[in-house]
C-alpha positions as CSV (number, residue, x, y, z in Angstrom):
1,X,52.8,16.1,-26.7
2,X,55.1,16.0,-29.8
3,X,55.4,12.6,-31.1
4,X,58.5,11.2,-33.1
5,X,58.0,9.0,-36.0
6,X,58.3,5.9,-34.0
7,X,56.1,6.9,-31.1
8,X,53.3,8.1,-33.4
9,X,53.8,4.2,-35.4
10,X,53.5,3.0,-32.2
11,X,50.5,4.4,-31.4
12,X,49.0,4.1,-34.6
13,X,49.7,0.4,-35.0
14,X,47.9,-0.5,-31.2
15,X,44.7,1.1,-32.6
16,X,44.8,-0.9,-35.6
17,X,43.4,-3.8,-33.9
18,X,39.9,-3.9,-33.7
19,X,39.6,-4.6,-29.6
20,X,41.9,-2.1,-28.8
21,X,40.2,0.4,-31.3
22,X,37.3,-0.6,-28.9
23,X,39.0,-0.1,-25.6
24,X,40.1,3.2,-26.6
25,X,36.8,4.0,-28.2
26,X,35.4,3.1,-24.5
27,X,38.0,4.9,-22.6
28,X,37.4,8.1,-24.0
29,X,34.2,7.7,-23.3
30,X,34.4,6.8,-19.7
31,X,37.0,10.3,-18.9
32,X,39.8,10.4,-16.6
33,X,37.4,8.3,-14.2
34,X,38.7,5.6,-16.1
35,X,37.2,1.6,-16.4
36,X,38.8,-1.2,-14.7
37,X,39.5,-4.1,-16.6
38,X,36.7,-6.4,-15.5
39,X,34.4,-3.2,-16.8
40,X,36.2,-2.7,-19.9
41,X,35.9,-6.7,-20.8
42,X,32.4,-6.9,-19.9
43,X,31.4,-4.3,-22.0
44,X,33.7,-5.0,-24.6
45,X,32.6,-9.2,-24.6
46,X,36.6,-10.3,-24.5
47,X,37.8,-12.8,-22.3
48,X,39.9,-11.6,-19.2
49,X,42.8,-13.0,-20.2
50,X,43.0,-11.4,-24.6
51,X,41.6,-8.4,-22.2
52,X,44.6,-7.9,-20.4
53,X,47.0,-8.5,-23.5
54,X,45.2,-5.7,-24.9
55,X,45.3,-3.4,-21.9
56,X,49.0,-3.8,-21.9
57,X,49.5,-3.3,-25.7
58,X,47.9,0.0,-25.2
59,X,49.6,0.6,-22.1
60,X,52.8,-0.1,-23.7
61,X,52.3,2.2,-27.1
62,X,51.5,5.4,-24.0
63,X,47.8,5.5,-25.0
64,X,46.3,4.3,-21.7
65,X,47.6,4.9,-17.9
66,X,46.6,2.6,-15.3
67,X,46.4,3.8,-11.2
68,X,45.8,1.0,-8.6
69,X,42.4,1.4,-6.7
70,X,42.0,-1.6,-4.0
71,X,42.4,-4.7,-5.6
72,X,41.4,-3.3,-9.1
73,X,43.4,-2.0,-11.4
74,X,41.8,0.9,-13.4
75,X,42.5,2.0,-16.9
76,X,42.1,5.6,-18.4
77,X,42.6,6.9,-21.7
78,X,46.0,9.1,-22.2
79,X,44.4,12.3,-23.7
80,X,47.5,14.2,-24.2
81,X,49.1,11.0,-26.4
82,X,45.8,10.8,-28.2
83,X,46.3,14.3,-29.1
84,X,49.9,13.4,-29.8
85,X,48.6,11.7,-32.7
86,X,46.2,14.0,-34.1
87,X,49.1,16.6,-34.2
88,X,51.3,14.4,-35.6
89,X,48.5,13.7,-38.4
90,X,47.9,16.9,-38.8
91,X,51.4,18.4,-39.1
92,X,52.9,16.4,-41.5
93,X,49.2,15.6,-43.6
94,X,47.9,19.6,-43.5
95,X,50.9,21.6,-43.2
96,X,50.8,22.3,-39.8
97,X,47.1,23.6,-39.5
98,X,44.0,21.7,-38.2
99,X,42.2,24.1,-40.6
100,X,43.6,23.5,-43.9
101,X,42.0,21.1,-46.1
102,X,44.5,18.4,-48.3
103,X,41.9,16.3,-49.6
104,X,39.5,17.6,-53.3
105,X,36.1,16.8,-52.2
């Protein structure tokens, strides 16, 4: 997924919160299984309520997709927007490659 300027701020600026950092953090971990959010708040210790403003920060940036299951909603990482980023990163910080090294160690 090729990400414009404002889509990759976008992205970048939900994951510079700390909870959301988490949720993704979580959601990666979870797979395309995905959490729902009662899960994701319990193991993350936010209320329901700051839970669901997150959810639909992250939801709104493209980095999470929700599906309906029952009465649950459940929440899965976007992997291809998540790589979105990385590319984005890595094209305009590396010159295009994942391999080539910018920074003097």
């Amino acid at each position: 997924m090729k990400l414009t300027e404002p889509q990759a701020l976008k992205g970048f600026s939900a994951l510079s919160q700390e909870t959301r950092l988490r949720i993704v953090r979580l959601l990666v971990t979870a797979g395309s299984s995905g959490l729902s959010a009662g899960a994701i708040a319990e193991q993350i210790g936010a209320s329901s309520s700051r839970m669901s403003f997150h959810l639909s920060h992250l939801e709104h940036a493209g980095l999470l997709e929700s599906r309906r299951d029952g009465r649950s909603i459940i929440y899965s990482v976007s992997f291809s927007a998540l790589n979105g980023l990385v590319e984005f990163l890595t094209h305009n910080c590396c010159k295009g490659s994942a391999n080539a090294h910018p920074f003097v160690y």
